[in-house]
N, C-alpha and C positions, 0 to 999 in steps of 0.2 A: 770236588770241582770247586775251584776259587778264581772270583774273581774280585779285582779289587779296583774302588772304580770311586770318583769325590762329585758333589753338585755343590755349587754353594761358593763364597769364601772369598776375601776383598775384591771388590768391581765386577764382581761374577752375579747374573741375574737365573741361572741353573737354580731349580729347587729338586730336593729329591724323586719329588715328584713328574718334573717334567722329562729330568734324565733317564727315569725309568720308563714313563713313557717311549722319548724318542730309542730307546733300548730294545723296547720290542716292537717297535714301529721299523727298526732294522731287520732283527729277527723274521720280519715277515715280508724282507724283500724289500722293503722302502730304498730309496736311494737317499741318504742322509750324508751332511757334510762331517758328521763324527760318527768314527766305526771300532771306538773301544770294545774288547771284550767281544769282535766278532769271531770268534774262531769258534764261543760256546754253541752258536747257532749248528754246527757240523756235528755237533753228539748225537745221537740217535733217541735219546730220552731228555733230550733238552727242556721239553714240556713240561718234565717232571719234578726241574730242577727249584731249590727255595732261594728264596730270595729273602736276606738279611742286612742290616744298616747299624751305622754307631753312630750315635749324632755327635756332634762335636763342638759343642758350643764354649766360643773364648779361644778354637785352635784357626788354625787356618786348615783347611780341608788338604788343601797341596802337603801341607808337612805331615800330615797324619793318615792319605794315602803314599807318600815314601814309605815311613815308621812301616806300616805294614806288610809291603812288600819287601822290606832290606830283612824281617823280620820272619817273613816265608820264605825269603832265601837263604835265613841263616840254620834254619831248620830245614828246607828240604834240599839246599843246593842248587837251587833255580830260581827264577820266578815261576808265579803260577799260569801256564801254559795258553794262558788265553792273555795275560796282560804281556804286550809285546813287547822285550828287552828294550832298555832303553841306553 
């Protein structure tokens, strides 16, 4: 299960930390004006799942969540099923 998801990155006040936060503040039903990566909530072992980060310091977060998604699609033929086609 991947999701691929940025906080941070010019004129952006997102820290990794608050994104994660309001992340599972969705997850638990919250009504939140961003609902990235909701679909993971629909897994049956959601609870289970790990949560991982690349920090990115000198990129801009926008161009290095593309980079990874063009990048899981060029390996599996999709995006990854919770990041909604764009």
């Amino acid at each position: 299960m991947v999701y691929i998801g940025k906080a941070g990155g010019p004129g952006k006040n997102a820290t990794l930390r608050s994104r994660m936060r309001q992340y599972m503040r969705f997850g638990q039903g919250e009504a939140l004006g961003h609902c990235g990566g909701r679909y993971i909530w629909q897994l049956s072992d959601s609870r289970d799942l790990v949560v991982c980060w690349k920090p990115t310091t000198g990129e801009d977060p926008r161009d290095v969540e593309r980079e990874l998604i063009d990048e899981f699609k060029a390996i599996y033929g999709r995006h990854p099923f919770v990041n909604l086609a764009d």
